[in-house]
N, C-alpha and C positions, 0 to 999 in steps of 0.2 A: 504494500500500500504506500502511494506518495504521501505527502502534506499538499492543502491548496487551501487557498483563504477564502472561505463564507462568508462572505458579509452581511446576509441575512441572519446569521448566527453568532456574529459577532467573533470568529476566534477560527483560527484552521482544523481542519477534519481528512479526515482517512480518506483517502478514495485511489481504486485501482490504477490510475495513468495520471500523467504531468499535469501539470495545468497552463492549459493554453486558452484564448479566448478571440472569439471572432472581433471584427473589424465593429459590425456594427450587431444590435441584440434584437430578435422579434421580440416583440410584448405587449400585453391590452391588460385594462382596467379593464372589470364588470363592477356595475352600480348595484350591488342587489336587492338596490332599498327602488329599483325603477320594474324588477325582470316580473313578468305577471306570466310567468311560465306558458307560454302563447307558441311555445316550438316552432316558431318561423324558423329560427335560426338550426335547429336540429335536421328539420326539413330542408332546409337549403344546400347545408352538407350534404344530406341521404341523396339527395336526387343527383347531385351533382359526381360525389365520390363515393358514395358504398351501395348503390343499384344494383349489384351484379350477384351472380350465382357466385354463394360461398360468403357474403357480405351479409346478411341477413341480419345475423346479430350484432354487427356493426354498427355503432353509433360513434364518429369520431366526435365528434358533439354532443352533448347530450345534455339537459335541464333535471335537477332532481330535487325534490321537497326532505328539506333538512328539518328537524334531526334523522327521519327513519328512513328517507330515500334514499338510493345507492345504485348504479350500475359498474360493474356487475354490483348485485346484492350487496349492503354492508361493505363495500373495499375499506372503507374509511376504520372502521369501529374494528373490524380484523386485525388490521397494519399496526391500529395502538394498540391492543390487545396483545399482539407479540411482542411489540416494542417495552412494553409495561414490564411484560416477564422478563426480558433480558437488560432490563436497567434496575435491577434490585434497589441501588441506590435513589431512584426516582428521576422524571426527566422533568427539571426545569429552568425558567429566568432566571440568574443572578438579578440581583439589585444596583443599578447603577447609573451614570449620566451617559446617555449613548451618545454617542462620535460619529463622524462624518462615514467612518471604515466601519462603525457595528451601529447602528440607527436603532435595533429594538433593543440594543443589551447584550446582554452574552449567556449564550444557550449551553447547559451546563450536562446535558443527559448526551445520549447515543443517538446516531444517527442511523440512518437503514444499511450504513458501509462499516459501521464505528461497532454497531450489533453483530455483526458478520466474522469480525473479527475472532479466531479463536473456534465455530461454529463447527459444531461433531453432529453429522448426522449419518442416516444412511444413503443420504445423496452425492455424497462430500462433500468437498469445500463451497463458499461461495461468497460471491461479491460484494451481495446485497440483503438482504432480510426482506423473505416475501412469500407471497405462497400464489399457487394458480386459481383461479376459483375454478368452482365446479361445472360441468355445463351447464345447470342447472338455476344457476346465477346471470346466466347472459342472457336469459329467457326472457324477462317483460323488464324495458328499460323505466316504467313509469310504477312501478310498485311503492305503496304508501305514499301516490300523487296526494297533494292536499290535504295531509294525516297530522293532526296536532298535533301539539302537547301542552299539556298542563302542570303547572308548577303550586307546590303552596310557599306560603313565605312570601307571593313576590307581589309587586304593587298592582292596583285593578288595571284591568284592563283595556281604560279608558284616559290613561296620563302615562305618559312617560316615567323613566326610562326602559320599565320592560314591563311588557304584557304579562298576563296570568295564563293567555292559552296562548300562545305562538307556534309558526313555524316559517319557514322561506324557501325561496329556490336560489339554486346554486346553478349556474350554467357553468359546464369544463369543457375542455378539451383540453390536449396538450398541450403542457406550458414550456415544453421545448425548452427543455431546464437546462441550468451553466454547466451542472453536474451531474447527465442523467442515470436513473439506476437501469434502464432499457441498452443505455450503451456499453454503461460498468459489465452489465453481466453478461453481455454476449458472447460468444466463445468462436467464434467465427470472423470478428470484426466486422461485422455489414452494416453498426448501426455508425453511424459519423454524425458530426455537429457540422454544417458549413460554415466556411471561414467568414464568405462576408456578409451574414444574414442570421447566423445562431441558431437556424432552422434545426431542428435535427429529423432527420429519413433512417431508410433502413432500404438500403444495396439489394434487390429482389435477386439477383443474380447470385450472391453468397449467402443469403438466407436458406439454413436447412431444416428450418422449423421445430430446433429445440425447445421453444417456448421459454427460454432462460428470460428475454426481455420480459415477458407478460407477468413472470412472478416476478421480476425485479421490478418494474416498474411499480412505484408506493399509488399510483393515481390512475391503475388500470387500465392507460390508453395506448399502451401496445397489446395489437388480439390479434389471435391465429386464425388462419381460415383454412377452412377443412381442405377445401377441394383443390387449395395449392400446395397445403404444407407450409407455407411462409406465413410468417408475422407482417401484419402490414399498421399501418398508422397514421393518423395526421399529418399531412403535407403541409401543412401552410398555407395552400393553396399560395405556391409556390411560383406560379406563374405569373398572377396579378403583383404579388410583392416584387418581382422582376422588372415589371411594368411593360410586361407583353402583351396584356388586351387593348387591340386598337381602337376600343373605342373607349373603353376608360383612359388610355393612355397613349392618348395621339403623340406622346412626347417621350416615352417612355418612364413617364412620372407613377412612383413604387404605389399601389391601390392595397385596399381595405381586401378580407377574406371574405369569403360565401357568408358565414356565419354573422360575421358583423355588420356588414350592409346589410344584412334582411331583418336584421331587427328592429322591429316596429315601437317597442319599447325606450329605446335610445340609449339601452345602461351599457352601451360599448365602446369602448375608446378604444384604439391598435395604431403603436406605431414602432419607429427604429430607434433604437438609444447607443447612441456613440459609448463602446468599450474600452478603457486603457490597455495593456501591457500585464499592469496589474489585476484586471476583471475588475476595478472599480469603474463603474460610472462617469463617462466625463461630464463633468459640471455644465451643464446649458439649460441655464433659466428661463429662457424662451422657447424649449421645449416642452409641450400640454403632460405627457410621460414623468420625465424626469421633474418637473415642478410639481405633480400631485403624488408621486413616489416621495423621489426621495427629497423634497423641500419641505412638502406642506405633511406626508409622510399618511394624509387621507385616504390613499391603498395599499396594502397589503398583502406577502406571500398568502399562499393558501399549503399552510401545516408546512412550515419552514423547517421544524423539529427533523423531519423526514432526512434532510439534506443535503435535498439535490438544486438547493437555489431556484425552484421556478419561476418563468418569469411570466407567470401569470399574476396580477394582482387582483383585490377586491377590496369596495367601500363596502363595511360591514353593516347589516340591518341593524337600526337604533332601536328595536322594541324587543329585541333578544336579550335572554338572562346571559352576564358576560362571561361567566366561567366557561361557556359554551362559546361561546366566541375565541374566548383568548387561548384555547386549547384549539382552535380551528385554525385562528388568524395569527397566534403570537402576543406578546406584553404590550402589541400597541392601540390598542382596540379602542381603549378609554378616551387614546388622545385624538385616534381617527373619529371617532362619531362626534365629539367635542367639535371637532374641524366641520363637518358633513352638518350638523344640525344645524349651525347657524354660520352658514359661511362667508368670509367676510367682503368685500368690493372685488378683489380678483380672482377667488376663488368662486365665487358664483359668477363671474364672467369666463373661465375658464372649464366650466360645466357645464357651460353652453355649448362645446366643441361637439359633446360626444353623438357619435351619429350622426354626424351634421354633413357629412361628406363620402364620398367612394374613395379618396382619394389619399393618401397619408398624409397629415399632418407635422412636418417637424417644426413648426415655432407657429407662435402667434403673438397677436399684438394689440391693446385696449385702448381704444377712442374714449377719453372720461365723459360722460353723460350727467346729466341734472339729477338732481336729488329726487326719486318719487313715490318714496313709503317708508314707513318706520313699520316693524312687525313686529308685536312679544312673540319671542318662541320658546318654548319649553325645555331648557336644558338637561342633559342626562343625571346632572346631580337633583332634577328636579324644581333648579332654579330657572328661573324666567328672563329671557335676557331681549332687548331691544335690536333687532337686525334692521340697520338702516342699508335701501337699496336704492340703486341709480342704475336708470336707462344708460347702462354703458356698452359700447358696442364691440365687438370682441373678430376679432381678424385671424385665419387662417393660411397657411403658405406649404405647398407642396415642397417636397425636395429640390424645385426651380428654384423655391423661392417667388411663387408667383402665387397670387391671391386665389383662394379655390373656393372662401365660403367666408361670411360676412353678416355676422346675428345680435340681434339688439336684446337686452334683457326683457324688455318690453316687448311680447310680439306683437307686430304691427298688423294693422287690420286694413283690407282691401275689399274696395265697394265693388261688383260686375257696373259695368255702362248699362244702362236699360235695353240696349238691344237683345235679342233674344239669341239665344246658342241653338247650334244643335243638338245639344242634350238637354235642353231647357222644356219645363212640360207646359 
């Protein structure tokens, strides 16, 4: 096992090969406090990339109702569950003022590589800590859609900050992580990261369908398919971030996935974040990414604990009990919804991006607008705070550098001419 530095975790970690890191990183926000579980985006994948014989139970996308939903079945409540057992010591946050290199703190338990370490079985050795599901588990990707829960202890269900019956959706796909455990455990090398895109695939050509990726992967989104033998998985939809569709990209300007333009919700944001040397982040605050990541710090890994750096992030739902958050999201939960409930001039002008375009976003820019509301809102300590908001108008710029989308906090209202249309009755 090398050393390589997490910065999601604050401290370096085990992992089978070097540490190297692409030029530039794929990544999206999900809003989950926006997703009304509506599977456009599930559907827009399925039709596009997993139609075929042998794809069936393929959902490279997929929406699930948290706590009880899961495809496959439980992935989630498994992975801890093992994890649990092989950290006797217990897996948690130190206490401390996080830095620019550890943003939530520093993560003090086992990783899915860190676990692995040492590991006596009858399969032998292995990379990662994980297990296959069953087929039996690939079987209905929407089981316990819409299934509460109930809590006692917790405040009614009528006031902030957490509900008495809640639940939510989680929308996944691969978060084509800095550190995958689909790459870690392959024993063939097919699965690779691209250099200048962070994408990661898997070589159908070297694939022999050991299924090592599907248990290694902690987030279940490498699956086998029968009727090749090979593992297949989220592309990126690899083409549009190329910016090879001529009509999204008469310029070759890098476009949005299947998944994220069809969603009619708007909790989607996707774009490219400039990598150093070091796998840190380079600093560009007029980046929509990098300023709601790692400035304003309002998204967050999903189950960082794991170790593989994904680079998916999420704005956590405000009406959740948080113990259940911070064991999903990480120590930063408290300070993300803080940020998301009442957000302040640029952060609610920089809210306004998501979905707002086909086309990638790397910087944007705020026209200040007039003052046009004060709002009490109800903060998560349960205090009441005054959000004062202004018509400000918030700007857009593709990889040109040329303006692609242009939205005022106030939307604007447009009269028809009195002429009559053709779809007019």
């Amino acid at each position: 096992m090398s050393k390589v530095y997490n910065w999601q975790l604050g401290r370096e970690m085990a992992y089978p090969y070097d540490e190297h890191h692409p030029q530039w990183q794929f990544a999206f926000i999900f809003n989950t406090n926006r997703c009304i579980n509506c599977q456009t985006c599930t559907m827009a994948c399925k039709s596009t990339w997993t139609f075929s014989k042998g794809q069936e139970h393929m959902w490279w996308n997929n929406v699930e109702t948290k706590p009880f939903g899961g495809y496959p079945h439980n992935w989630d409540s498994k992975l801890l569950g093992m994890l649990s057992e092989l950290n006797p010591e217990g897996q948690f946050w130190s206490a401390g003022e996080p830095s620019p290199k550890a943003p939530y703190g520093h993560f003090d338990g086992k990783t899915i590589f860190e676990a692995a370490e040492g590991y006596s079985g009858t399969d032998g050795p292995k990379a990662a800590i994980g297990y296959l599901p069953a087929p039996e588990e690939w079987e209905a990707p929407n089981v316990y859609e819409d299934h509460a829960r109930g809590g006692a202890g917790l405040s009614p269900s009528t006031t902030l900050p957490e509900h008495k019956v809640w639940f939510f959706y989680l929308a996944r796909l691969c978060n084509h992580c800095t550190y995958p455990g689909c790459l870690a455990a392959c024993p063939r090398q097919a699965i690779y990261k691209r250099p200048e895109d962070g994408i990661v695939l898997i070589d159908q050509s070297r694939c022999r369908g050991y299924q090592k990726c599907v248990e290694a992967c902690p987030y279940k989104k490498a699956i086998n398919r029968p009727n090749t033998t090979t593992s297949e998985k989220c592309v990126a939809c690899y083409p549009r971030i190329e910016g090879k569709d001529p009509e999204l990209s008469p310029n070759g300007e890098p476009c949005e996935t299947r998944c994220m333009t069809a969603c009619p919700g708007k909790i989607r944001l996707q774009g490219l974040v400039r990598v150093g040397e070091d796998g840190q982040w380079v600093e560009d605050a007029a980046s929509p990414l990098y300023y709601l990541i790692r400035d304003r710090k309002v998204a967050l890994p999903l189950y960082p604990q794991f170790g593989t750096e994904p680079n998916g992030f999420y704005i956590p739902p405000r009406w959740v009990p948080r113990p259940y958050l911070e064991q999903m999201f990480g120590p930063g939960v408290q300070h993300a919804i803080e940020q998301y409930s009442c957000p302040d001039r640029e952060l609610l002008a920089v809210l306004q991006l998501f979905r707002a375009t086909q086309q990638i976003l790397f910087r944007y820019s705020i026209i200040e607008g007039e003052k046009v509301a004060e709002v009490p809102v109800t903060m998560p300590d349960g205090k009441t705070k005054v959000q004062e908001i202004y018509n400000d108008t918030v700007i857009g710029y593709n990889k040109l550098d040329r303006e692609v989308v242009r939205l005022t906090i106030e939307e604007p209202v447009f009269e028809r001419p009195e002429r009559p249309y053709a779809n007019s009755i």
